[in-house]
C-alpha positions as CSV (number, residue, x, y, z in Angstrom):
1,X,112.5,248.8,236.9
2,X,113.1,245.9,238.9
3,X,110.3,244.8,241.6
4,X,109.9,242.8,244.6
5,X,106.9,240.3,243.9
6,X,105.3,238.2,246.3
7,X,103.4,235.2,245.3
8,X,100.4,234.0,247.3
9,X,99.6,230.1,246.2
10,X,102.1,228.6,244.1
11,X,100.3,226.2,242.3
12,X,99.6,226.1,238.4
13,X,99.5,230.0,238.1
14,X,101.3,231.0,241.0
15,X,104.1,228.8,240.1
16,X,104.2,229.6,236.3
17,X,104.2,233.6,236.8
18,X,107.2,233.5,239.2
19,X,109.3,231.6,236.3
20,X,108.0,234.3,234.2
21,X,108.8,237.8,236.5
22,X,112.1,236.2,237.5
23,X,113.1,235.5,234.0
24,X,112.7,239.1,233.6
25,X,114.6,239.9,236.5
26,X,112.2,240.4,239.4
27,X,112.6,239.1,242.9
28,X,110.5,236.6,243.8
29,X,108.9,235.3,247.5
30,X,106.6,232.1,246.9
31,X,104.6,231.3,250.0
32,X,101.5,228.8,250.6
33,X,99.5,227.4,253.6
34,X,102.3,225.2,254.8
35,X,104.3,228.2,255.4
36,X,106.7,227.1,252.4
37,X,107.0,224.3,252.6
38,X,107.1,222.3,249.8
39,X,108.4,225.0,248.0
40,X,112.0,223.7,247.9
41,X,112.3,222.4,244.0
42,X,110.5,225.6,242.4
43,X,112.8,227.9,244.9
44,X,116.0,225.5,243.8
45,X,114.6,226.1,239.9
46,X,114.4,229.6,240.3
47,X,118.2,230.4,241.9
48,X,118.9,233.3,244.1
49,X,116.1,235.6,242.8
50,X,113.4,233.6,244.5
51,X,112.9,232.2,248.0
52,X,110.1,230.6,250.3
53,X,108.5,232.1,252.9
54,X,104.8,232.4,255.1
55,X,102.2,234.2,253.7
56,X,102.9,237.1,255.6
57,X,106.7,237.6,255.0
58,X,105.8,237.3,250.6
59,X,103.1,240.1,251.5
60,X,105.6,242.1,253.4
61,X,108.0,241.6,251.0
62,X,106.5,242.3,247.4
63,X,105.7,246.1,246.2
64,X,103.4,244.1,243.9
65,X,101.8,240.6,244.9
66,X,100.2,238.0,243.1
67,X,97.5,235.7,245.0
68,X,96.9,232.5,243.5
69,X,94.8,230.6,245.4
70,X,91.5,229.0,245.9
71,X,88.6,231.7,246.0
72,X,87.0,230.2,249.0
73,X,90.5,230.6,251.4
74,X,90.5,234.4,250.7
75,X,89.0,234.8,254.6
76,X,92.2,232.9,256.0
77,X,94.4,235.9,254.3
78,X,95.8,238.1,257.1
79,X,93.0,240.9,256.5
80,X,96.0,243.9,257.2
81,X,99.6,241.9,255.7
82,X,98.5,243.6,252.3
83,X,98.0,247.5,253.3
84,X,99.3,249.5,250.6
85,X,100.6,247.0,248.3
86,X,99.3,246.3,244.3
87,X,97.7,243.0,244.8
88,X,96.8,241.0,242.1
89,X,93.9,238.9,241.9
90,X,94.5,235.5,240.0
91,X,90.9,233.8,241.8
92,X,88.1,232.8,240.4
93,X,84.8,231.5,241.9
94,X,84.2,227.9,241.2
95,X,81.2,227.0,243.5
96,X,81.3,223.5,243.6
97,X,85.0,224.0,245.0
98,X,84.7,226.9,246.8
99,X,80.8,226.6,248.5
100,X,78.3,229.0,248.0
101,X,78.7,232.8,248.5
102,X,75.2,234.6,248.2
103,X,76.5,237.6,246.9
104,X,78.1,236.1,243.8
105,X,75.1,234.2,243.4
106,X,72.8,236.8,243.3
107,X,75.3,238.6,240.9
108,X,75.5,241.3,243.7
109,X,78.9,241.5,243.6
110,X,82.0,240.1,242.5
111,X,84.8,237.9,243.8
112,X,87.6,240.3,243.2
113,X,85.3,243.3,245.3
114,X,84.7,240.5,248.1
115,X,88.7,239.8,248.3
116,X,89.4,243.3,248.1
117,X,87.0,244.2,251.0
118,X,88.5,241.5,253.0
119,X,91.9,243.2,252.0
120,X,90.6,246.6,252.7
121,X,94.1,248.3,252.5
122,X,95.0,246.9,249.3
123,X,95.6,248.1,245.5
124,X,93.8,245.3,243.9
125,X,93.5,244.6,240.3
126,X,92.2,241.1,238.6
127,X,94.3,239.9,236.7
128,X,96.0,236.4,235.1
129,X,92.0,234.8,236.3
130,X,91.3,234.0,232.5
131,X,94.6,232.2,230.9
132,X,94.8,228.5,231.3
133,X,98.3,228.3,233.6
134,X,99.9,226.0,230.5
135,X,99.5,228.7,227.8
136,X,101.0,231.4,230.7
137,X,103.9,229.6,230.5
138,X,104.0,229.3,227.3
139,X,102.4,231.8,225.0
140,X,104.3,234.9,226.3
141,X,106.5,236.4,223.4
142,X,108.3,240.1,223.9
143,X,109.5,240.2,220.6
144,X,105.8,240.6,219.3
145,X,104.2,244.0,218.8
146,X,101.9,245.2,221.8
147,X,99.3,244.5,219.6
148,X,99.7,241.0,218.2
149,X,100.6,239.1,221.6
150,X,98.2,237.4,223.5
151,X,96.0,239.4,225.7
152,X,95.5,239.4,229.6
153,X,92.9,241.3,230.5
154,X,92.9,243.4,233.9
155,X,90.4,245.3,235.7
156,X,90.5,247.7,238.8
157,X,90.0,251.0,240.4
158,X,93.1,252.1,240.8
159,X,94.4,253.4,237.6
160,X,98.0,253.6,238.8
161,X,98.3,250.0,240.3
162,X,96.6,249.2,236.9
163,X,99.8,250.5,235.1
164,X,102.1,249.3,237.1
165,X,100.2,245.7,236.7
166,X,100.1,246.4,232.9
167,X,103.9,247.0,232.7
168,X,104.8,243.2,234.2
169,X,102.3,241.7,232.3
170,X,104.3,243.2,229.4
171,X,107.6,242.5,230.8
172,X,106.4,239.2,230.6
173,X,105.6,238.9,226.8
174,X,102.0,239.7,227.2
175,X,99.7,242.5,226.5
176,X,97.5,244.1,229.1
177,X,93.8,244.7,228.0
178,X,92.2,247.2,230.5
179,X,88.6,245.9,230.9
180,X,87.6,249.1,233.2
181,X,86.7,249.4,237.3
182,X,86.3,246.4,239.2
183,X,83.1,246.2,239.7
184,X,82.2,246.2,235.8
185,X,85.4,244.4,234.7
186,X,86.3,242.0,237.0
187,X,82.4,241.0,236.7
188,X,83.6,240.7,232.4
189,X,86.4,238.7,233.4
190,X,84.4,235.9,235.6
191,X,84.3,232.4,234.5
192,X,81.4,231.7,231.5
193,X,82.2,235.3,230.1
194,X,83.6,236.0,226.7
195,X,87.0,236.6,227.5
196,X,87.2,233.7,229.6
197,X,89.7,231.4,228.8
198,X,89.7,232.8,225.2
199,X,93.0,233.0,223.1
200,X,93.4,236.5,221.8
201,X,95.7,239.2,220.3
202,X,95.4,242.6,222.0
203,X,93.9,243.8,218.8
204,X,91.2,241.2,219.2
205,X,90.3,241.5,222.6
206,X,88.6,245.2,222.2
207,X,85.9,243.1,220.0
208,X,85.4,240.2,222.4
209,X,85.0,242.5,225.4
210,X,81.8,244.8,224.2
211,X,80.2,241.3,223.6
């Protein structure tokens, strides 16, 4: 089934998955701070499946969407653009860009839980956080078995968002790797862990994540 996707940040990754869900037919709404603009040579690149918009108008317009941006922006997200719709969670926390949040520091809490208390009406799942943006464009291969492509892990408490997350990922020419609740598995999926960044079959990644 076809989807509506709206892209939050279109930088490296943001950039990168909207060539990827448009080559498999999705629509596509890139937005960034500048209120698209800026945006005029991906949106010329991508042809009438994808256009530029605010940050509001990608989150109004995608059943799913994909934010991409810095970890320490989340609190300039409109806190209610994102009711009801499957976001997906591309951040990480890098403190020496994004400052110092005492919750992740005291390994309270997670990045993905703080973004998805910001975005309290959301269906958030982590996801796309742990593949360098060069191999997502490149490494993606649908004529592989589910089992032999390379794996992108997701984590969340919604199992049906999770589905519906794993199904693009596929679409895609990846495999989705369910790494659990959000709390648990977006924590396995931080920067530093063993998935991180890590090159792996689906088959392989059931080893690396009980590590």
């Amino acid at each position: 089934m076809k989807m509506k996707i709206g892209i939050v940040g279109s930088g490296n990754i943001g950039a990168n998955a909207a060539r990827l869900f448009v080559h498999a037919g999705h629509e596509v709404v890139l937005s960034n701070s500048r209120g698209g603009e800026g945006l005029e040579a991906i949106v010329g690149e991508l042809g009438v499946k994808a256009r530029a918009a605010t940050i509001e108008e990608a989150a109004h317009f995608g059943e799913v969407v994909l934010i991409a941006i810095p970890f320490g922006k989340f609190r300039t997200l409109p806190e209610r653009a994102f009711d009801g719709k499957v976001v997906i969670d591309a951040g990480n926390y890098y403190p020496d860009r994004d400052g110092k949040f005492a919750e992740l520091d005291n390994d309270n809490a997670t990045s993905s839980e703080l973004l998805a208390a910001h975005l309290k009406g959301a269906r958030l799942v982590k996801a796309f956080n742990k593949i360098w943006f060069k191999h997502l464009a490149s490494e993606g291969d649908t004529s592989r078995a589910l089992e032999d492509r390379r794996a992108i892990f997701i984590a969340g408490d919604d199992s049906q968002a999770k589905e519906i997350v794993a199904r693009l990922i596929e679409e895609i020419g990846f495999a989705a790797v369910d790494n659990g609740f959000l709390h648990e598995g977006g924590r396995n999926q931080q920067p530093g862990t063993a998935v991180y960044n890590k090159d792996v079959t689906a088959k392989e990644a059931a080893l690396l994540s009980t590590n």
